[in-house]
NUVEX-255813 format. One record per residue (C-alpha): residue in one letter; x, y, z. Coordinates in steps of 0.02 Angstrom, whole numbers, plus 50000, padded with zeros to 5 digits. Each point is the difference from the previous one (the first is absolute). Last residue first. Layout:
<vexlos>
[vexlo "A",[X,Y,Z]];
...
</vexlos>
This chain:
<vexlos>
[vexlo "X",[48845,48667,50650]];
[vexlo "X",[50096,50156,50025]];
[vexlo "X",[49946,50090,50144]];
[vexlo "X",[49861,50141,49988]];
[vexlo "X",[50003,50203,50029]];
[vexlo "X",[50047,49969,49791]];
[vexlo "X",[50158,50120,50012]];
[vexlo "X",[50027,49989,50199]];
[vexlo "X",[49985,49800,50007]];
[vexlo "X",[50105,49990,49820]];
[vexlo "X",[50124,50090,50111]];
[vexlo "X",[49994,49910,50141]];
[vexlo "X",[50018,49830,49891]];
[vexlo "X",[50151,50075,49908]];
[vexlo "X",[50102,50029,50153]];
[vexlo "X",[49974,49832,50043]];
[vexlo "X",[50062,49942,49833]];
[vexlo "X",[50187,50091,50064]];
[vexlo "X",[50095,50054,49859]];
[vexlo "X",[49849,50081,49926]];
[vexlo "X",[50049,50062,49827]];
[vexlo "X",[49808,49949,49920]];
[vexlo "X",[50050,49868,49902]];
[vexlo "X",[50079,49932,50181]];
[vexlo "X",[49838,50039,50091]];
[vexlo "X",[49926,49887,49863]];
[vexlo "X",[50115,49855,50014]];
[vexlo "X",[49949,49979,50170]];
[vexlo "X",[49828,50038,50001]];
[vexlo "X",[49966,49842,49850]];
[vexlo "X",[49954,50096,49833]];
[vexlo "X",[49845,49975,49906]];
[vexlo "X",[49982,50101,49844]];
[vexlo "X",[49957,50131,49907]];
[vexlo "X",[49890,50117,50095]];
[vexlo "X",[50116,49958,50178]];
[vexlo "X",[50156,50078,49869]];
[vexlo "X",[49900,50148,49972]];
[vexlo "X",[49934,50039,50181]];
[vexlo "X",[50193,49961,50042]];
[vexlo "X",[50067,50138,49902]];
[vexlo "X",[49891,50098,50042]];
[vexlo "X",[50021,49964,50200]];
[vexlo "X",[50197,50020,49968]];
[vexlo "X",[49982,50163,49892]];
[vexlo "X",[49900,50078,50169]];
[vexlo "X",[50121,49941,50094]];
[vexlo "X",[50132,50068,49911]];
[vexlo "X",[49931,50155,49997]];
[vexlo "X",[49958,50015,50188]];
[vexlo "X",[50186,49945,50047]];
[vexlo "X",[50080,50123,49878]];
[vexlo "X",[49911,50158,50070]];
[vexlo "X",[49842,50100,49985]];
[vexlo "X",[49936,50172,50003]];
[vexlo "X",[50071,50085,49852]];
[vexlo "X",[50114,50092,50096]];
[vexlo "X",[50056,49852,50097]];
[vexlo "X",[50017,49918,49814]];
[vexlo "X",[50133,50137,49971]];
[vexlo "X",[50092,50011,50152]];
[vexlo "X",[50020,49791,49998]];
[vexlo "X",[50050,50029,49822]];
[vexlo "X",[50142,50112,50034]];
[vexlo "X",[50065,49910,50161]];
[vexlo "X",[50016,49864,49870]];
[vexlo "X",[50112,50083,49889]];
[vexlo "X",[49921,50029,49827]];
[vexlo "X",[50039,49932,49846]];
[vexlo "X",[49833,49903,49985]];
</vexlos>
């Protein structure tokens, strides 16, 4: 983006968000499209996703859907 990254965190502060919320929010598209498609097991999901930990993943697909993964 050839900017530092004290740059961008001032910039998307201005804006109103931050890194963490936008990834997030690309994570639960990302895995609303991949759920449309096809069947994945939780595991290998989370790790689609860039979860390093798959209960990581299952809180977040709790707070994006406000249900768990079933």
């Amino acid at each position: 983006m050839c900017m530092s990254s004290s740059t961008l965190r001032r910039r998307l502060r201005a804006e109103g968000t931050s890194y963490q919320v936008l990834l997030d929010a690309v994570r639960a598209h990302r895995c609303d499209k991949v759920l449309a498609r096809t069947s994945l097991p939780g595991k290998t999901l989370a790790l689609e996703m860039g979860f390093s930990e798959p209960n990581s993943f299952y809180r977040a697909f709790q707070r994006w859907h406000g249900k768990s993964l079933t």
